[in-house]
SEMARGU-875892 format. One line per 10 residues: their letters; for each residue x, y, z of N, C-alpha, C, O, CB. Coordinates in steps of 0.05 Angstrom, whole numbers, padded with zeros to 5 digits, m for minus. Glycine has a CB too. Example, Ala and Ser with C-alpha at 12.3 -4.5 7.8 and 13.67 -1.06 7.14 Angstrom:
2
AS> 00264:m00114:00156:00246:m00090:00156:00264:m00066:00156:00285:m00066:00169:00226:m00089:00181 ~ 00257:m00045:00142:00273:m00021:00143:00258:00001:00157:00268:00023:00161:00282:m00012:00114
//
This chain:
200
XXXXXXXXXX> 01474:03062:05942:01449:03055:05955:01441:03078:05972:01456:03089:05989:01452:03029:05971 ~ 01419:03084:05968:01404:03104:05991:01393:03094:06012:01380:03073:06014:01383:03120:05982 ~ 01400:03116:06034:01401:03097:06061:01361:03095:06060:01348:03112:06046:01421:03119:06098 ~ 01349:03077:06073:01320:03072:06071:01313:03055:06046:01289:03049:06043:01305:03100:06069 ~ 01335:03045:06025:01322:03038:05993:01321:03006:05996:01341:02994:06005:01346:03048:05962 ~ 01298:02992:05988:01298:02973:05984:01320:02963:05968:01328:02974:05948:01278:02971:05979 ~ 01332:02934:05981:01356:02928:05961:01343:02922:05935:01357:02922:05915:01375:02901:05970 ~ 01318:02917:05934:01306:02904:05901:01305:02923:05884:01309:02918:05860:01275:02892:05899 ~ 01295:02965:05898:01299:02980:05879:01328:02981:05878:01334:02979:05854:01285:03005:05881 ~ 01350:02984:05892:01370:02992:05889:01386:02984:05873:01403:02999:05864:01379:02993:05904
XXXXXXXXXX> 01383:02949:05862:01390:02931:05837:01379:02942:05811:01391:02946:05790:01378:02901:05840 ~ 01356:02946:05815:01336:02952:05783:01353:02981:05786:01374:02970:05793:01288:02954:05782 ~ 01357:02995:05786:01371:03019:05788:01402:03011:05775:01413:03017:05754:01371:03031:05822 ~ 01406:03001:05789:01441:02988:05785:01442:02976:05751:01455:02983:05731:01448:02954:05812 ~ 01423:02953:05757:01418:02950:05722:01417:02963:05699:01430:02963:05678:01399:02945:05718 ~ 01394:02978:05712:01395:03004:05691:01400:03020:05679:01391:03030:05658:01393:03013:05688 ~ 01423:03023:05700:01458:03047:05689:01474:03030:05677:01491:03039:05662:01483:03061:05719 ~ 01472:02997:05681:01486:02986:05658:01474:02995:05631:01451:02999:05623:01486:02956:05661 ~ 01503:02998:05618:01497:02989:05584:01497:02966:05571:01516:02952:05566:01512:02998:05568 ~ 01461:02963:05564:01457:02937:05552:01483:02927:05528:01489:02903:05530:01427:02940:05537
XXXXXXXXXX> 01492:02936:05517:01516:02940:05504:01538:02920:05517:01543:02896:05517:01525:02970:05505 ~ 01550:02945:05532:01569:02932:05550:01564:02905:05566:01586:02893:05570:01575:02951:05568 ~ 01543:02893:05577:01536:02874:05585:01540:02853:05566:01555:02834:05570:01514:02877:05592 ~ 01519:02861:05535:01526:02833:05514:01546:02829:05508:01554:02805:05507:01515:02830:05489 ~ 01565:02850:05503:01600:02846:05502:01614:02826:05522:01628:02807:05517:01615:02876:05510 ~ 01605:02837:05548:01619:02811:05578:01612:02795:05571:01631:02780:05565:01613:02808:05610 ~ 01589:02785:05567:01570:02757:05566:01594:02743:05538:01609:02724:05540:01524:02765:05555 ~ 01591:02757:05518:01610:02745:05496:01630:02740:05495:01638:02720:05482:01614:02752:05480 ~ 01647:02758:05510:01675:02750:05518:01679:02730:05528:01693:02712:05517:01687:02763:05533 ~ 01668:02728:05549:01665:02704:05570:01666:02674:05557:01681:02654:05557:01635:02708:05588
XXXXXXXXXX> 01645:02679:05547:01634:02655:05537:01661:02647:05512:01667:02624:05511:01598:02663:05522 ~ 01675:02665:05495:01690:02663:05476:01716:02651:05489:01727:02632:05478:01692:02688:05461 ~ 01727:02663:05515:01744:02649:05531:01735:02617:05533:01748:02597:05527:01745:02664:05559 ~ 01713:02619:05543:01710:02593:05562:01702:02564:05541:01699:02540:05547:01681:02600:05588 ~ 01700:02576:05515:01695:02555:05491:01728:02550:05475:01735:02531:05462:01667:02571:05464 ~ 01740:02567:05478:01762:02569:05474:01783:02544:05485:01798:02528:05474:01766:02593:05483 ~ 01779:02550:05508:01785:02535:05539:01786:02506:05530:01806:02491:05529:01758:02539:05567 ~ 01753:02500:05523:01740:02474:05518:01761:02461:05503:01776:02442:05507:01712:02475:05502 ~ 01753:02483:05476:01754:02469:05453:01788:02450:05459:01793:02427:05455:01751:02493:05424 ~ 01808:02477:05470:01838:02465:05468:01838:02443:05486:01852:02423:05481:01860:02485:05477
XXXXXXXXXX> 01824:02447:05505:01827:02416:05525:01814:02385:05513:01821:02362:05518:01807:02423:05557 ~ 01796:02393:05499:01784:02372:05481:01810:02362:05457:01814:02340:05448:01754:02387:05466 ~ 01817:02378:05453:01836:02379:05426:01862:02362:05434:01871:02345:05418:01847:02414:05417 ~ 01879:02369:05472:01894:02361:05486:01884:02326:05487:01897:02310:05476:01894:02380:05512 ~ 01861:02319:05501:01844:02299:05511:01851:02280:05481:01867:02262:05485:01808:02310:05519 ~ 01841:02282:05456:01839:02266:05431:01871:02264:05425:01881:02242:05420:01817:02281:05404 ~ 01883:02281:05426:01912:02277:05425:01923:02255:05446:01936:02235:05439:01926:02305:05431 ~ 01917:02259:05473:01934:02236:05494:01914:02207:05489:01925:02187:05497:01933:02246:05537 ~ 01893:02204:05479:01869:02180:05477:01883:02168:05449:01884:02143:05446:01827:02193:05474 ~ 01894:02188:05426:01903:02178:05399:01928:02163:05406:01931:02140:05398:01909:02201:05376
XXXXXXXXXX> 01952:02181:05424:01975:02163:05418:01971:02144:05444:01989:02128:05444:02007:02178:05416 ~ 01957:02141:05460:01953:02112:05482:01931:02089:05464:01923:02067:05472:01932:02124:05519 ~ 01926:02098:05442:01906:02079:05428:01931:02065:05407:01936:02041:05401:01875:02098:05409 ~ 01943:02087:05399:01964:02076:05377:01982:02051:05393:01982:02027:05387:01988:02106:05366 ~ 01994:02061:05411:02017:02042:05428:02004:02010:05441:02013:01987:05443:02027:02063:05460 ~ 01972:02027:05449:01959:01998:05463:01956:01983:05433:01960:01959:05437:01921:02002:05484 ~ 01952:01986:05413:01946:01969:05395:01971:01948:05381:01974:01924:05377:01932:01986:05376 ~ 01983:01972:05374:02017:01966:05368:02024:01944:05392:02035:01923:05385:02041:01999:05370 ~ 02019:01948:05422:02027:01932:05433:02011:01900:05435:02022:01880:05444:02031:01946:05453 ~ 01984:01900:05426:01969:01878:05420:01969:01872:05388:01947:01865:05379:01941:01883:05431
XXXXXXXXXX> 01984:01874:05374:01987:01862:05348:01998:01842:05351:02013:01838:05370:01999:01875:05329 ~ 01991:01819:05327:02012:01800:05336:02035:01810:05313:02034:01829:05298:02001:01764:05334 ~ 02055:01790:05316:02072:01799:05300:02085:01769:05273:02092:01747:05280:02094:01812:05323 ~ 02085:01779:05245:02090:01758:05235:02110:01742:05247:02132:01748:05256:02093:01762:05214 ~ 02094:01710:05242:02118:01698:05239:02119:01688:05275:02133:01668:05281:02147:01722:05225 ~ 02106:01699:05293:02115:01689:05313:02083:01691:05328:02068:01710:05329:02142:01705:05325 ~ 02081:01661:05342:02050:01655:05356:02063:01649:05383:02081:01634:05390:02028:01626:05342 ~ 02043:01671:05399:02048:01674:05424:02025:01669:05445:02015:01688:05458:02058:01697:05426 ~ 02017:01640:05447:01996:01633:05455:02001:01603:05471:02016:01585:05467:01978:01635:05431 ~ 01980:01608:05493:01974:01571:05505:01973:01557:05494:01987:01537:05493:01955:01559:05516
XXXXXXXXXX> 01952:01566:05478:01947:01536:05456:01968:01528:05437:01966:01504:05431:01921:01538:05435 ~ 01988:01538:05425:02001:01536:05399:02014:01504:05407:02030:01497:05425:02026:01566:05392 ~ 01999:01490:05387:02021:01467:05376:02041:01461:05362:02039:01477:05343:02015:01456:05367 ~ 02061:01448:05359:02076:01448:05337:02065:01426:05310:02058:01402:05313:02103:01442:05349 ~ 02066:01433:05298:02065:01416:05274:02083:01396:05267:02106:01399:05275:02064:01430:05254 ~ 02078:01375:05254:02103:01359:05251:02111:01370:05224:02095:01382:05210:02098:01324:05253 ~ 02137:01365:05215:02151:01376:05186:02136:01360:05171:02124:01339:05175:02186:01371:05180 ~ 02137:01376:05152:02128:01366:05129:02141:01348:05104:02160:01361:05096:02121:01386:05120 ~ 02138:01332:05095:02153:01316:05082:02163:01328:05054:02151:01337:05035:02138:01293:05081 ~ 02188:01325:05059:02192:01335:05029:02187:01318:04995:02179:01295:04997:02221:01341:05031
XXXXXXXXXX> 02191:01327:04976:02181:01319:04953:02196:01284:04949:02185:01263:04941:02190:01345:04928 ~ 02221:01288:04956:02232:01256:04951:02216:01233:04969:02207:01214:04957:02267:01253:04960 ~ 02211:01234:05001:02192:01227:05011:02169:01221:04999:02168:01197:05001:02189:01238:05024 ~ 02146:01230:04985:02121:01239:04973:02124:01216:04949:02108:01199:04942:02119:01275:04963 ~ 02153:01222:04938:02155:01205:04905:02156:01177:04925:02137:01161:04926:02194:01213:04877 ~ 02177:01174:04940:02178:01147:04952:02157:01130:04962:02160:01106:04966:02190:01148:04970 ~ 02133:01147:04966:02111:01140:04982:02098:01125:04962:02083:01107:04969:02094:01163:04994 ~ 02101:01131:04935:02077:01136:04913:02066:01162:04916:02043:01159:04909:02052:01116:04916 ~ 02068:01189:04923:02059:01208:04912:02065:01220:04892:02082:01207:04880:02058:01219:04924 ~ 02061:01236:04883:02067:01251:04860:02089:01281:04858:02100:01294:04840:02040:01257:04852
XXXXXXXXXX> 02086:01283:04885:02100:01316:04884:02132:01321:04874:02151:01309:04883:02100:01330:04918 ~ 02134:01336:04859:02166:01339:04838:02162:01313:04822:02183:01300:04819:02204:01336:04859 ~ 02145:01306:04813:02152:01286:04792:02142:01292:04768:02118:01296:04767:02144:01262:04798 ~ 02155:01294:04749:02133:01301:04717:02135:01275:04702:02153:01259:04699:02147:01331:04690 ~ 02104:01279:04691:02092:01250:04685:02094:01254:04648:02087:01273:04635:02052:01245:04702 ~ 02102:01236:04641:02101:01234:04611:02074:01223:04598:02072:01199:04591:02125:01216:04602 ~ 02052:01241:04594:02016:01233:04597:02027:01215:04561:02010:01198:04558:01980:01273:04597 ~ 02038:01215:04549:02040:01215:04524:02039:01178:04524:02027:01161:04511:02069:01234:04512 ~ 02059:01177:04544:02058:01146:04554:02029:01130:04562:02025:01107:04570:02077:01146:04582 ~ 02016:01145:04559:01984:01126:04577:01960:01122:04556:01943:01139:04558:01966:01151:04609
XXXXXXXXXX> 01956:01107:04541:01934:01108:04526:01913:01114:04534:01898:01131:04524:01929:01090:04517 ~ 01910:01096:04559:01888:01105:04577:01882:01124:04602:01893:01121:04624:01881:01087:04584 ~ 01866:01139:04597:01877:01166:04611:01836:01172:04623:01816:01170:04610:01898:01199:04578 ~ 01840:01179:04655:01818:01180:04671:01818:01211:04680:01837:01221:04692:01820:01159:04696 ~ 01791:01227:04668:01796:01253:04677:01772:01256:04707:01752:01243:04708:01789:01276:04646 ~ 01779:01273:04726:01765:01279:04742:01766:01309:04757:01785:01319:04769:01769:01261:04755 ~ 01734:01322:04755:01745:01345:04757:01737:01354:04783:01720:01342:04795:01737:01362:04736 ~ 01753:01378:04794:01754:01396:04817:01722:01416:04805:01721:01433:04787:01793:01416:04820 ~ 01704:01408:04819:01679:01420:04810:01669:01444:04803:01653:01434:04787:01665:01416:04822 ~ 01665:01465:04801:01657:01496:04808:01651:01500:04831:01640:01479:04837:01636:01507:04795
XXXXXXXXXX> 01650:01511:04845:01641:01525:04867:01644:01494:04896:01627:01489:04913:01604:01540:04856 ~ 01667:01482:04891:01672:01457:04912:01675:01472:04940:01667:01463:04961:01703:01437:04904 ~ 01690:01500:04937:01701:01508:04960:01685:01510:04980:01692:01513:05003:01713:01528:04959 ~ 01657:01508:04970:01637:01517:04987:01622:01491:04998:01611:01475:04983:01617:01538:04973 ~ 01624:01490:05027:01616:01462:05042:01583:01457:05025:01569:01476:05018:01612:01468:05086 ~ 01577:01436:05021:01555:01411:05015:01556:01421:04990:01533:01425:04984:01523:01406:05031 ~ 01569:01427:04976:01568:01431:04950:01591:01406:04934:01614:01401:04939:01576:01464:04945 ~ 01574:01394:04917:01592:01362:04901:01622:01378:04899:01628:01402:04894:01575:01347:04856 ~ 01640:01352:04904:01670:01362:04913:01679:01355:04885:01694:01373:04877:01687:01345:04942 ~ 01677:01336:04867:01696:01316:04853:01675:01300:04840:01657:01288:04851:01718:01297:04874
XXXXXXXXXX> 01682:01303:04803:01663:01281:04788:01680:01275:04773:01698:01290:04765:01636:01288:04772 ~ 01674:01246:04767:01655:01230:04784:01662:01229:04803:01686:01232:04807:01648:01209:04779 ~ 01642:01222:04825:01645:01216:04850:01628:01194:04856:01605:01196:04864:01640:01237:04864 ~ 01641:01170:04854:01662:01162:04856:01673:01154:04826:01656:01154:04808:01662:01142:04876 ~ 01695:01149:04820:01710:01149:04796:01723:01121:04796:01726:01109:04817:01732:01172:04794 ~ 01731:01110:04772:01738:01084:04768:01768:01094:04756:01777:01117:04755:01716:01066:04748 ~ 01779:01070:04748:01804:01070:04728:01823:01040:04731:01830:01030:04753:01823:01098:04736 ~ 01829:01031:04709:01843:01014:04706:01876:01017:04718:01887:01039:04719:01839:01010:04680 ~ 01887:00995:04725:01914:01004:04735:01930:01020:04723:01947:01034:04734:01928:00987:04738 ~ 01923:01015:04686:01947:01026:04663:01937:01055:04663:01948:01072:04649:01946:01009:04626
XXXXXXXXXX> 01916:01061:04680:01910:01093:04667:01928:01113:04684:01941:01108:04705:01872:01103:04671 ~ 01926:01135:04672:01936:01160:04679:01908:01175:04687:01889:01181:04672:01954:01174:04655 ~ 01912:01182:04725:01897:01194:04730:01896:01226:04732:01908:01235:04751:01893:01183:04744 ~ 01885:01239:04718:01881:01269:04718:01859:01285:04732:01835:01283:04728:01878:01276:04693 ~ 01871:01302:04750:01849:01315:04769:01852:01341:04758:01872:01354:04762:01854:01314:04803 ~ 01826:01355:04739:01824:01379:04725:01810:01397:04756:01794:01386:04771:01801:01374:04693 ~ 01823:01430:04761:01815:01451:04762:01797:01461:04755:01803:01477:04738:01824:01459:04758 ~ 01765:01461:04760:01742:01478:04745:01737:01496:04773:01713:01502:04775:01709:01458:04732 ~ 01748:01504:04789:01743:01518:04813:01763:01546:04809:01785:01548:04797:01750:01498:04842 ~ 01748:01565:04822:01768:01588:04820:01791:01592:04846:01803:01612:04854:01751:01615:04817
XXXXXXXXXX> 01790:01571:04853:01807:01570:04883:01830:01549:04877:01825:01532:04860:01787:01559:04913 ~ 01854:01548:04888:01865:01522:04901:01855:01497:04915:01843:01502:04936:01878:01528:04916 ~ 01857:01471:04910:01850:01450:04913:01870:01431:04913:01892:01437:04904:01833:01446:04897 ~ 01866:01408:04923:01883:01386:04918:01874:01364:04923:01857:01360:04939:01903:01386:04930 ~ 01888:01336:04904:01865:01305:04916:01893:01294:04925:01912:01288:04911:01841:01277:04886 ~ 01891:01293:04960:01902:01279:04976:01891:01248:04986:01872:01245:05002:01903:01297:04994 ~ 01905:01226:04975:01895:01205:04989:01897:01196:05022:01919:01194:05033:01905:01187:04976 ~ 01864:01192:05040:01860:01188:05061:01830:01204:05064:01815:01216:05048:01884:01194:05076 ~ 01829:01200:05088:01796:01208:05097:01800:01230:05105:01779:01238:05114:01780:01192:05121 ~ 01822:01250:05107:01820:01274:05119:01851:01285:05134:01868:01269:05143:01796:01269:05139
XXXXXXXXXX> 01854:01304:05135:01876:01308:05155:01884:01299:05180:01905:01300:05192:01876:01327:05160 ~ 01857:01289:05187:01863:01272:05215:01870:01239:05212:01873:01226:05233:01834:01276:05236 ~ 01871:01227:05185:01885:01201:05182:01920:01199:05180:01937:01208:05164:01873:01191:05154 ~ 01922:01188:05198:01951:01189:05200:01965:01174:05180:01988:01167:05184:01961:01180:05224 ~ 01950:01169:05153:01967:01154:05126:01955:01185:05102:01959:01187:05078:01948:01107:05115 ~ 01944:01200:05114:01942:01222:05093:01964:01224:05072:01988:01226:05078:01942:01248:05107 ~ 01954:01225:05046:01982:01236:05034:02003:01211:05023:02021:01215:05006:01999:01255:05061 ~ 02000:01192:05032:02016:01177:05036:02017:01160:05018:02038:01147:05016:02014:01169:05055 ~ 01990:01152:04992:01992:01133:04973:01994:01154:04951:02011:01147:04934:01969:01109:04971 ~ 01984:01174:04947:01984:01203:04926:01979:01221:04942:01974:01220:04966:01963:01206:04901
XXXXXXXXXX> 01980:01247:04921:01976:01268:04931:01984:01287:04910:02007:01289:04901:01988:01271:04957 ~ 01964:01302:04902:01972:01317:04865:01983:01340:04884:02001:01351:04871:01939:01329:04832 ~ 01980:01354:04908:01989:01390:04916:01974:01404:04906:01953:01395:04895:02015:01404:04906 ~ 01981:01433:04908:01962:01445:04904:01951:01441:04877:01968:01428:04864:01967:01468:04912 ~ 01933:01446:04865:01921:01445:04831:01905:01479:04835:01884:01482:04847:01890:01408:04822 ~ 01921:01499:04822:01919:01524:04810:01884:01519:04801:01875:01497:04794:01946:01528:04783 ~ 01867:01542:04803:01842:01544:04782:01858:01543:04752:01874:01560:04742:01821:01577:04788 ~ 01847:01515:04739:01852:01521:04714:01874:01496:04712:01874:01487:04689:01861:01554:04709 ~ 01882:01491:04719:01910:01470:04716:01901:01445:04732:01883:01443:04749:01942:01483:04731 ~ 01920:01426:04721:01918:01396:04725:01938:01387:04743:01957:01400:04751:01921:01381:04700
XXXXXXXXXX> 01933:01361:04749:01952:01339:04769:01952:01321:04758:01934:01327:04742:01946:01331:04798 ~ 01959:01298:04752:01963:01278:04741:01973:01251:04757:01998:01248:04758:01976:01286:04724 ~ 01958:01233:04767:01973:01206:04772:01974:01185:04764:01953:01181:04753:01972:01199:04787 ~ 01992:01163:04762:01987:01137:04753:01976:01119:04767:01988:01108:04785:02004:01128:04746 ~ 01948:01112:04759:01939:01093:04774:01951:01072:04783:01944:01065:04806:01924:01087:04767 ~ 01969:01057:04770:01989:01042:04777:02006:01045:04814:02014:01025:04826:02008:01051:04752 ~ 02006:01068:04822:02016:01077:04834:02000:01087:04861:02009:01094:04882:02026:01089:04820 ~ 01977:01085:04853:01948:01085:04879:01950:01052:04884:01953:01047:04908:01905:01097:04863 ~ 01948:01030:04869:01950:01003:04875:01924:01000:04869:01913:01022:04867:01959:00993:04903 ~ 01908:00979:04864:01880:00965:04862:01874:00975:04891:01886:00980:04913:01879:00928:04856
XXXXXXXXXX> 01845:00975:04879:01832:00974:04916:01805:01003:04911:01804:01015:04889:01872:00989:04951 ~ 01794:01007:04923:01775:01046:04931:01797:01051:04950:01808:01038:04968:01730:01050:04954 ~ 01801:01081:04938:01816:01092:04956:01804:01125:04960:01799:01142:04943:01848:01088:04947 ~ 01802:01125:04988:01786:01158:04991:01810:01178:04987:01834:01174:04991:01770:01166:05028 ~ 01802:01190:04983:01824:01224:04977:01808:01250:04989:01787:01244:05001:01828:01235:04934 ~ 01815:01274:04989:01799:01289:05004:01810:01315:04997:01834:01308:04994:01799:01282:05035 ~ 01810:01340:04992:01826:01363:04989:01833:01374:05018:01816:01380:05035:01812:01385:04972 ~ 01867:01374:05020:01884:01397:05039:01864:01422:05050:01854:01424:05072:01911:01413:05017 ~ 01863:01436:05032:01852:01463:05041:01829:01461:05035:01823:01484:05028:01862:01487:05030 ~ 01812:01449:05032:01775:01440:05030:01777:01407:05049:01774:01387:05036:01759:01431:04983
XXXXXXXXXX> 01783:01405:05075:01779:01387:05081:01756:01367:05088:01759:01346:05100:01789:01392:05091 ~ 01723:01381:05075:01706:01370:05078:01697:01360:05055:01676:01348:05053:01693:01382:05091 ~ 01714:01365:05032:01719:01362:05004:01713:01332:05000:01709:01329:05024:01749:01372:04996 ~ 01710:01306:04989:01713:01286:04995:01711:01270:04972:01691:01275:04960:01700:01280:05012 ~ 01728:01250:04960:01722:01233:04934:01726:01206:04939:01723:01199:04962:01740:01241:04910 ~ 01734:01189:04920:01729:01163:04925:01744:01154:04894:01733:01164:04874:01694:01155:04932 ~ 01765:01137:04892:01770:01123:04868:01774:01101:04868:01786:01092:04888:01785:01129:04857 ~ 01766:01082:04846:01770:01055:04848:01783:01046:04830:01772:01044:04808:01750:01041:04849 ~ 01816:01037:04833:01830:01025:04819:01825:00990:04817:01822:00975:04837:01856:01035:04828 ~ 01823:00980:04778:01816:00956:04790:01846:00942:04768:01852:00918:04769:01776:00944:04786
//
């Protein structure tokens, strides 16, 4: 600086002896450091956010097989197949259809699985005591005709009950074995499912 120089010429001066060169070089360096910087601390940051996301999740999974909750009820056991035969149901029992002259078919509808859609035809269905009742599969799902109004009747199950019926496959009961009377049935896993048979 010259003694008397305005500091404003003495900068434009100073500038000037820079090399524009050398200047865009600092400016780039700089900047190449300090994106550098970023980028690895960003890189650090997604690394500690990945494995605290992995662990928090892993630690909120549930895990098969075990319910870890207020609400959880227990279920009561389920009855096994000798129970079911004793009841009059059907489950483990194979039916000799060859024996029944008279034989009542009723089918699991197409597309039942889907609520207000017809569950079971006929609906309602008849049959004589001597018949053999058959509940045909036309659904691409699992189904079943459980006698009672629903899972919440505490005689569910209890006068028949064909189990599951595969898309495509049959159940078979003896009417004999429902007793005279309308008796409602309902599907397990379609519980809004609903039929009606009348043994006379």
């Amino acid at each position: 600086m010259i003694d008397n120089e305005p500091l404003h010429d003495c900068l434009t001066r100073s500038i000037k002896d820079i090399n524009r060169g050398d200047l865009i070089h600092f400016v780039v360096n700089m900047a190449d450091k300090t994106d550098k910087k970023a980028f690895y601390a960003l890189l650090g940051l997604a690394a500690i956010t990945g494995i605290i996301t992995y662990y928090l999740f892993g630690a909120a999974t549930p895990t098969p097989g075990i319910v870890d909750s207020i609400y959880r009820q227990d279920l009561p056991a389920a009855p096994n197949a000798t129970d079911a035969a004793a009841a009059g149901g059907s489950a483990g029992e194979t039916i000799d259809e060859s024996a029944f002259a008279n034989k009542v078919e009723v089918q699991i509808l197409a597309g039942s699985a889907t609520q207000g859609n017809p569950a079971y035809g006929p609906d309602p269905a008849s049959a004589t005591s001597d018949a053999l009742v058959t509940w045909v599969n036309e659904d691409t799902v699992p189904h079943t005709a459980t006698s009672g109004s629903g899972p919440q009747d505490p005689e569910s199950g209890q006068l028949f009950d064909t189990s599951i019926v595969m898309p495509g496959a049959t159940a078979s009961i003896p009417a004999e074995q429902m007793g005279p009377g309308e008796h409602e049935y309902y599907c397990t896993v379609h519980p809004f499912m609903l039929g009606t048979i009348t043994v006379t």
